[in-house]
C-alpha positions in Angstrom: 92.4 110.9 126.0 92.0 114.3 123.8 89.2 115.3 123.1 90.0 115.3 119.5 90.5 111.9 119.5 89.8 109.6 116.2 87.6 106.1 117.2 89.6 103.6 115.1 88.8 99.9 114.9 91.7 97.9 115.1 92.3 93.9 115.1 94.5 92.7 118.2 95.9 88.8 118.4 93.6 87.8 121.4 96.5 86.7 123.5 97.9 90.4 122.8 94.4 91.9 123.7 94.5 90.1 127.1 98.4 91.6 127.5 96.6 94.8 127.3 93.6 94.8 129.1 95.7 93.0 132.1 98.5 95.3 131.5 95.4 98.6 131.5 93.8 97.3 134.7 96.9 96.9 136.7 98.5 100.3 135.6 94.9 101.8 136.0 95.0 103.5 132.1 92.9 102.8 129.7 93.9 100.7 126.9 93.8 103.6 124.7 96.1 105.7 126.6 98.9 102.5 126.6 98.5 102.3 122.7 98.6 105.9 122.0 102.0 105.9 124.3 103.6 102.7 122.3 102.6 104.6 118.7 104.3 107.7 119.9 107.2 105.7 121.3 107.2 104.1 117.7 107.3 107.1 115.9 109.9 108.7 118.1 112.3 105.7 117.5 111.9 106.1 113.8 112.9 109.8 114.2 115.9 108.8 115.8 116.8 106.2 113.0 116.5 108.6 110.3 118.7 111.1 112.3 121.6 108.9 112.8 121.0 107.9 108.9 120.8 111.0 107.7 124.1 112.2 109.8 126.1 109.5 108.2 124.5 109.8 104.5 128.2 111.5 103.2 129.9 108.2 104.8 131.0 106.1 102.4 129.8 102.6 101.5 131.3 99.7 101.0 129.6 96.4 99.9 129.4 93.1 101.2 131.6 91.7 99.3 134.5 94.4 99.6 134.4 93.9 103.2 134.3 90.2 103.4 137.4 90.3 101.0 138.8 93.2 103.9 138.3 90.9 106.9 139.8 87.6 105.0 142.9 89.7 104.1 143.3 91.1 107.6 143.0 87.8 109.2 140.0 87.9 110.4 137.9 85.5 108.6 
């Protein structure tokens, strides 16, 4: 853990708590270190999603309706 780190209370579901602590022991991390990784893996996956959405903002859209009309004429629905 960095020396930087910020104690932070936080409230777990017990049966999530005992995930953790078994899931700590058994990897032999601390819990901190496993919850730190899962935020950053988060995060990361929220970058990624705002990527792809920002590389297709000039696509155009078309609502749900349009393309429920689009499929029934095409035979698909």
């Amino acid at each position: 853990m960095s020396s930087e780190a910020i104690r932070s209370t936080l409230y777990i579901e017990p049966a999530l708590h005992q995930a953790l602590r078994l899931k700590a022991a058994s990897a032999h991390r601390s819990m901190s270190e496993i919850v730190n990784d899962a935020i950053r893996a988060a995060l990361r996956e929220d970058e990624e999603d705002l990527a792809a959405f920002a590389e297709r903002a000039e696509e155009p859209t078309v609502s749900y309706e349009v393309f429920l009309a689009k499929l029934k004429a095409d035979g698909t629905l």
